[in-house]
Each structure stands twice: as C-alpha cells, then as structure tokens.
N, CA, C and O of each residue as an XYZ file, in Angstrom:
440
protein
N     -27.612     84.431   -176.040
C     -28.156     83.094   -176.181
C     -28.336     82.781   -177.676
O     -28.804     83.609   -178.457
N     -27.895     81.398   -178.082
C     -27.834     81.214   -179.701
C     -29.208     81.085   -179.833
O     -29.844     80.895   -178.796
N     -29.914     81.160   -181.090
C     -30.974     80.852   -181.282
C     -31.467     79.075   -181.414
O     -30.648     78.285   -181.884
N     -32.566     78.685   -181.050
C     -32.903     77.096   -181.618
C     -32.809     76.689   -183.279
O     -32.985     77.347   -184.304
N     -32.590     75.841   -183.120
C     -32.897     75.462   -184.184
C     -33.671     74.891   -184.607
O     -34.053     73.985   -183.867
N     -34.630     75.033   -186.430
C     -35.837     74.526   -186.414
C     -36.149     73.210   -186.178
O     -35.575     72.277   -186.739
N     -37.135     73.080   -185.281
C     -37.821     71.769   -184.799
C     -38.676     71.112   -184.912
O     -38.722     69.915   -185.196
N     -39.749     72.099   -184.623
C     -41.017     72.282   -184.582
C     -41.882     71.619   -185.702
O     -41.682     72.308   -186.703
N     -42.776     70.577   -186.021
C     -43.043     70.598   -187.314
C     -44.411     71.097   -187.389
O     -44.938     70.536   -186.428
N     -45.258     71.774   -187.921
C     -46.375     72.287   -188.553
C     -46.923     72.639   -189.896
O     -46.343     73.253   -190.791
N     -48.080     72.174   -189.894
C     -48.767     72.607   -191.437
C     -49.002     73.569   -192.133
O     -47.830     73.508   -192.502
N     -49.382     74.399   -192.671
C     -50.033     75.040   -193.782
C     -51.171     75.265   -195.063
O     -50.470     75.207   -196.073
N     -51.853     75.375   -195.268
C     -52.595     75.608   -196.093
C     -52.096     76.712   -196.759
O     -51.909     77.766   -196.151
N     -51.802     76.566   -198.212
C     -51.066     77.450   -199.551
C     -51.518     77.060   -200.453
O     -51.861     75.892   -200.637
N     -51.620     78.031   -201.261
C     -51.925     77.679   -202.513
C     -51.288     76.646   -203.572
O     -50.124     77.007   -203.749
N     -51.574     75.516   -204.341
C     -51.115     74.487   -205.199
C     -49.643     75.585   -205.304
O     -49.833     76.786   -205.113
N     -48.196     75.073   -205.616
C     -47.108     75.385   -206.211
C     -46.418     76.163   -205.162
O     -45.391     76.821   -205.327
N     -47.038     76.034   -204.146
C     -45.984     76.832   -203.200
C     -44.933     76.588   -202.913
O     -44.520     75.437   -202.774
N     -44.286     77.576   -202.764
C     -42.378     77.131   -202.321
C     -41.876     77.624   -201.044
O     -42.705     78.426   -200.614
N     -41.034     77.521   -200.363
C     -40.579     77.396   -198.598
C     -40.442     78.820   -198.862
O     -40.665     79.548   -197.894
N     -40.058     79.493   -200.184
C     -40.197     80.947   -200.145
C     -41.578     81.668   -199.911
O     -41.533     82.816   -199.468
N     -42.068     81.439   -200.015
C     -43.818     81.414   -200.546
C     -44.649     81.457   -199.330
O     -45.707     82.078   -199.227
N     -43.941     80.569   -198.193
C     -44.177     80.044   -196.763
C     -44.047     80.372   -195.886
O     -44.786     80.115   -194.935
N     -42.853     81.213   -195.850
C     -42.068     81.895   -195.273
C     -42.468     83.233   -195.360
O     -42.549     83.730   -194.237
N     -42.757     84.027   -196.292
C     -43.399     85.119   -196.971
C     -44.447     85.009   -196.322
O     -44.442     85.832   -195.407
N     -45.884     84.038   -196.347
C     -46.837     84.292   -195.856
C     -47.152     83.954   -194.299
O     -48.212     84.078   -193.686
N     -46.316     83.644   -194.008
C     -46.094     82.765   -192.233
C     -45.410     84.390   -191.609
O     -45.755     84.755   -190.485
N     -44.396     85.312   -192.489
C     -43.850     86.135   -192.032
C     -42.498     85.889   -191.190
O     -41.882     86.610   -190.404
N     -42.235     84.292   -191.777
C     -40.854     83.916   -191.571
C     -39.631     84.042   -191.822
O     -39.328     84.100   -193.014
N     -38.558     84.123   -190.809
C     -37.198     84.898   -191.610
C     -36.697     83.510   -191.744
O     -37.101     82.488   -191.189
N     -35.560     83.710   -192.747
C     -34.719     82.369   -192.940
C     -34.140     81.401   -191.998
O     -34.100     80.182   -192.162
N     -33.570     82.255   -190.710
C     -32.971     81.510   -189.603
C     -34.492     80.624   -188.311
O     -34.490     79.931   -187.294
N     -35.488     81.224   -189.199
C     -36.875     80.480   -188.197
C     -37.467     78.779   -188.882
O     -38.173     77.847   -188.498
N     -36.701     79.132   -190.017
C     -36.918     77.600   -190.787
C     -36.057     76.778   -191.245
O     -35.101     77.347   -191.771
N     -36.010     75.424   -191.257
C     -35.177     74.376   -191.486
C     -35.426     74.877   -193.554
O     -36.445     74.945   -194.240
N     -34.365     75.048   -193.791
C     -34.092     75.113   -195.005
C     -34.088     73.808   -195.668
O     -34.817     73.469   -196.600
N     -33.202     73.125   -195.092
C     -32.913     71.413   -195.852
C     -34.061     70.626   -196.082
O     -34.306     69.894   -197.040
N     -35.056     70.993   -194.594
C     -36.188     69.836   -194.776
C     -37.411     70.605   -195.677
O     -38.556     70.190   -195.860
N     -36.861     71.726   -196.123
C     -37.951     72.356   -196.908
C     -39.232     72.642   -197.102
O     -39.552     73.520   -196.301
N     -40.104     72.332   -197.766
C     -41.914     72.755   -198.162
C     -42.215     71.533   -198.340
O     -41.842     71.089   -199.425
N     -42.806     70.759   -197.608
C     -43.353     68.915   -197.834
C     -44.951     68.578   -198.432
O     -45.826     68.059   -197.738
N     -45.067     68.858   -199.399
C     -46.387     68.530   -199.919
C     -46.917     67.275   -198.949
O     -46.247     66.242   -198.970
N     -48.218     67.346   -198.016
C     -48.280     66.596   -197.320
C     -49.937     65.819   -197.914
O     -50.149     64.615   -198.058
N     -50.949     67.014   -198.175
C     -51.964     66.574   -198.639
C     -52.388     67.512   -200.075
O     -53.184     68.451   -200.081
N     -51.740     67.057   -201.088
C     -52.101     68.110   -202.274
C     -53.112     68.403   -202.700
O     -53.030     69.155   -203.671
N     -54.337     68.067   -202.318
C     -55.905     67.911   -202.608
C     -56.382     69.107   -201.525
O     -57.133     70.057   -201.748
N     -55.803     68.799   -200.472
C     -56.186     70.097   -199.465
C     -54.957     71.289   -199.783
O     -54.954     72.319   -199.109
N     -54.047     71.092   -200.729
C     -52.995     72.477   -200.271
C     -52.344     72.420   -198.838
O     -51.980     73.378   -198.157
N     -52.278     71.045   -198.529
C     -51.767     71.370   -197.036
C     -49.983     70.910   -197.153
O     -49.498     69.882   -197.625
N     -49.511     71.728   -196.726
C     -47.757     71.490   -196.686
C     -47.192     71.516   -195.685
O     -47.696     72.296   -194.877
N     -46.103     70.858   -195.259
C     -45.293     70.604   -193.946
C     -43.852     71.400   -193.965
O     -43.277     71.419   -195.054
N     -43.227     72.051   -192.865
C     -42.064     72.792   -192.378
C     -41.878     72.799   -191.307
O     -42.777     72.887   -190.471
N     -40.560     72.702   -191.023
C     -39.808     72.487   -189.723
C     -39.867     74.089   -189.453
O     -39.873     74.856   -190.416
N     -39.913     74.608   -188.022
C     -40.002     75.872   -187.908
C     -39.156     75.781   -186.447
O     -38.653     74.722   -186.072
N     -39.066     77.074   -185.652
C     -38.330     77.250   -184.380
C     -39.516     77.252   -183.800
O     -40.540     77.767   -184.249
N     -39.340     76.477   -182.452
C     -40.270     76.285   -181.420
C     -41.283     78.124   -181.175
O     -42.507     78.253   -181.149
N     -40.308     79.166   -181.049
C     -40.797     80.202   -180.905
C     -41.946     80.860   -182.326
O     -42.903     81.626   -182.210
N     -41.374     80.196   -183.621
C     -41.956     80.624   -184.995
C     -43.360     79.670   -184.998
O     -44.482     80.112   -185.244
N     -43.000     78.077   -184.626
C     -44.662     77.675   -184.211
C     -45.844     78.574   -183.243
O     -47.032     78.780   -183.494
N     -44.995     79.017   -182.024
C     -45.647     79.607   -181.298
C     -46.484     80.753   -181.967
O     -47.675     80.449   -182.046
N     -46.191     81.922   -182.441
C     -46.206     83.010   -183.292
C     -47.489     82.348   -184.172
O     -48.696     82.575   -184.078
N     -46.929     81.663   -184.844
C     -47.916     81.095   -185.911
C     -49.133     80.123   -186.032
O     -49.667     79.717   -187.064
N     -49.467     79.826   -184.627
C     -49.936     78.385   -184.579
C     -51.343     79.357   -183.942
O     -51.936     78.662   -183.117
N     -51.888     80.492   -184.077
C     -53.465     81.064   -184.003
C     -53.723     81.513   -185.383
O     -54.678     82.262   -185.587
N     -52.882     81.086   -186.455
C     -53.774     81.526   -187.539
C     -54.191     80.450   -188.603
O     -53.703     79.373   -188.947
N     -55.177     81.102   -188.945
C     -56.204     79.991   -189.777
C     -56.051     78.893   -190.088
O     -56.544     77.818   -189.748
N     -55.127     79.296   -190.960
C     -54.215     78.516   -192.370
C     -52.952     77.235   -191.653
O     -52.193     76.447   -192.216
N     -53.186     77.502   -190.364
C     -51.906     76.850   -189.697
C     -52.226     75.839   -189.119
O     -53.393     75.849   -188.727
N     -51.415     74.585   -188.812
C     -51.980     73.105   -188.063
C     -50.665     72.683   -187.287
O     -49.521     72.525   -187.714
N     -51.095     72.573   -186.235
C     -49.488     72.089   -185.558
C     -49.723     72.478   -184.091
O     -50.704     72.744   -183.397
N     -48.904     72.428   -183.988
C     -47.578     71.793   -183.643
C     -47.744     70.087   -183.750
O     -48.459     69.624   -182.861
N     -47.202     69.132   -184.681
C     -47.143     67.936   -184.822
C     -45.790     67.486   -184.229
O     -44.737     68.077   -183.991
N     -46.215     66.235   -184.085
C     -45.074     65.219   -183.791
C     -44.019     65.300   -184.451
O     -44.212     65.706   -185.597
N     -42.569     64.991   -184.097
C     -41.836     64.852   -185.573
C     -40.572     64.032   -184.705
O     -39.439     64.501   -184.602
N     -40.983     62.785   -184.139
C     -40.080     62.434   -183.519
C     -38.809     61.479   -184.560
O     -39.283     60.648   -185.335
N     -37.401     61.632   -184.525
C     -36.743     61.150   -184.655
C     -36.622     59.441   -185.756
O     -36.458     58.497   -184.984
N     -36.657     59.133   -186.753
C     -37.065     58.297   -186.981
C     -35.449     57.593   -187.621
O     -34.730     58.006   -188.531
N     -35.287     56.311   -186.641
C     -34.006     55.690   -186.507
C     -34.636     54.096   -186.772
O     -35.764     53.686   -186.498
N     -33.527     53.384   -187.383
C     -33.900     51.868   -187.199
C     -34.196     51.107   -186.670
O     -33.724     51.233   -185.540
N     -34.756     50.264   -186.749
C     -35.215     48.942   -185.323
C     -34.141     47.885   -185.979
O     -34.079     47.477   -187.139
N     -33.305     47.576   -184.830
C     -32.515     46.309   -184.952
C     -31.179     47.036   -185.366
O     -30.992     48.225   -185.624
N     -30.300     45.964   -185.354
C     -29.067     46.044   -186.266
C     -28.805     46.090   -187.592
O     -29.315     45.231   -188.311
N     -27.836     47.254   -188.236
C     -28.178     47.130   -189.737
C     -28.355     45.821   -190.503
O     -28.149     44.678   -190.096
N     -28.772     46.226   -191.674
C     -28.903     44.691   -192.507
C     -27.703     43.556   -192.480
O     -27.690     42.329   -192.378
N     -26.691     44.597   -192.625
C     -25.343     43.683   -193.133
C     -25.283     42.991   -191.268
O     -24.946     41.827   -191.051
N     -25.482     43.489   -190.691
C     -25.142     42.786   -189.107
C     -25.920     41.315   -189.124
O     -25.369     40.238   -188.894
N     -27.387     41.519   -189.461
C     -27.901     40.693   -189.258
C     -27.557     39.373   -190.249
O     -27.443     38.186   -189.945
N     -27.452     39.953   -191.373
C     -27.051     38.667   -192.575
C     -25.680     37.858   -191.674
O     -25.436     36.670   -191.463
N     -24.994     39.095   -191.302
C     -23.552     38.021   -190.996
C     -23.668     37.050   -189.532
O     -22.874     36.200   -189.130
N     -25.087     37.566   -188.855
C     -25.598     37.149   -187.724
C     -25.935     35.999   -188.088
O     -25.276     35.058   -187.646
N     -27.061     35.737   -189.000
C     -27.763     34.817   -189.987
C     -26.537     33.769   -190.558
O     -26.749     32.557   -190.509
N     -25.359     34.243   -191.052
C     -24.440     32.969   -191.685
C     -23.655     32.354   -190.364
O     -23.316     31.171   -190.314
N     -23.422     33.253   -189.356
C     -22.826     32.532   -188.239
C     -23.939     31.439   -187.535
O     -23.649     30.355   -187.030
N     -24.993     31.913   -187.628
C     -26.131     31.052   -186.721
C     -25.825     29.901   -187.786
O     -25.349     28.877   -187.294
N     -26.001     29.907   -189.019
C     -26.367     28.691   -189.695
C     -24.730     27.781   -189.572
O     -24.745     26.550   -189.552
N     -23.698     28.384   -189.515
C     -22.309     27.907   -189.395
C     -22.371     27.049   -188.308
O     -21.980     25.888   -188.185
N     -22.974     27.872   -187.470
C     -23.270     26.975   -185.630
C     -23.893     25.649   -185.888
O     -23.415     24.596   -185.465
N     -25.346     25.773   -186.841
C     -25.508     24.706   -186.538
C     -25.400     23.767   -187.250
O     -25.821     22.630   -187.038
N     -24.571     24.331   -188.562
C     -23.828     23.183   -189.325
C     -22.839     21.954   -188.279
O     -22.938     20.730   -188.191
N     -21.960     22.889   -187.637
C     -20.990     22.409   -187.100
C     -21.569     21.869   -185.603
O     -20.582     21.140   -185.502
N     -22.032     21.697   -184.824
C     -23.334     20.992   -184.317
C     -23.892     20.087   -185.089
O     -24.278     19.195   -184.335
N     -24.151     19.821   -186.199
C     -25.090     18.811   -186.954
C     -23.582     17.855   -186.839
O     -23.356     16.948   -186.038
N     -22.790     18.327   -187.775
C     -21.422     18.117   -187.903
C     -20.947     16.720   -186.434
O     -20.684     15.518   -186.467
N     -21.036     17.602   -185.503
C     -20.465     17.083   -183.850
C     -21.490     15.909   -183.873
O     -21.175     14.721   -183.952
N     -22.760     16.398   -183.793
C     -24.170     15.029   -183.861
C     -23.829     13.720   -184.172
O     -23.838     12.664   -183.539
N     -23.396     14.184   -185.795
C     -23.345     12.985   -186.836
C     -21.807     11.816   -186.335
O     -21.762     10.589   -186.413
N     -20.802     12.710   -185.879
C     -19.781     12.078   -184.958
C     -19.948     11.551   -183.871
O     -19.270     10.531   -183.751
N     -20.656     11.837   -182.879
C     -20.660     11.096   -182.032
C     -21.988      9.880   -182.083
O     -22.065      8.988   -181.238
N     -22.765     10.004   -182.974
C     -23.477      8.726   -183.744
C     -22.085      7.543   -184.043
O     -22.343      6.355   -183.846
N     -21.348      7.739   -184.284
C     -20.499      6.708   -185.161
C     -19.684      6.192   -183.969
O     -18.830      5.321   -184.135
C-alpha cells in the first residue's frame, strides 16, 4: 500500500527561527510524513506557533503532545465564479446587448 500523502494540517509551538528541519527533528518526523513544498508557516510569531502539512497517520502520532494543535481544517481553497478575464468578456458582451437593444429601441421609435 503507497503511503498518503501529507494532508493533515497542524500546529506547533518552536522556538522563534525554526525551520521544517527543526520540526521535523522535534515532531520526530521523517521526510516522506511532511509536505515539503508547503513547508514551516509562521502562523502566530508572538506565540512561536507554526503550521505543517503532515500524513494523517504523523498528526495522529503527534497530536498528544504539548507543543502540538491540530488537527485543523485545511480545506481546498479554489475561486468563486468565473475567472476574471470570463467575466470582463461577460461584462463587454452584456453591455454590447444592450447597446444593440438601445440601438433596435431607437429604430423602431422612428
């Protein structure tokens, strides 16, 4: 069975300057238990608190000790609506419409 991939998102408490190495080291995490890309997320720097994507099983493991906060939300975050350029060209056709409508109006006035 392949392993998951990291998902999971949860906190930390570390010391100021910590690095996903640093995190990993003190969580007792191997490389394949953490999202590398999404890295060490300074979340509250006043508390030392930092964010990492972890494997559902590496939250599990980790989520009775002290220093740890989670399992959080980390749902998917996608656009509302159609991209910009859709809507602008949405926006010049609507106004085209009702040019050409004003257009038809002003003709059958005459």
């Amino acid at each position: 069975m392949a392993a998951q991939p990291p998902t999971t998102l949860v906190t930390v408490t570390l010391p100021p300057g910590s690095t996903l190495r640093d995190a990993r080291r003190h969580l007792e995490l191997g490389a394949e238990e953490v999202d590398e890309a999404y890295g060490l997320v300074s979340v509250d720097p006043e508390q030392h608190s930092y964010a990492l994507l972890v494997t559902a099983e590496a939250a599990a493991r980790v989520r009775g000790l002290p220093e740890v906060r989670g399992p959080w939300a980390n749902p998917r975050i996608e656009p509302f609506g159609p991209p910009a350029s859709s809507r602008r060209r949405e926006d010049a056709e609507s106004t085209e419409d009702t040019e050409a409508a004003d257009d038809t109006a002003e003709d059958d006035d005459r």
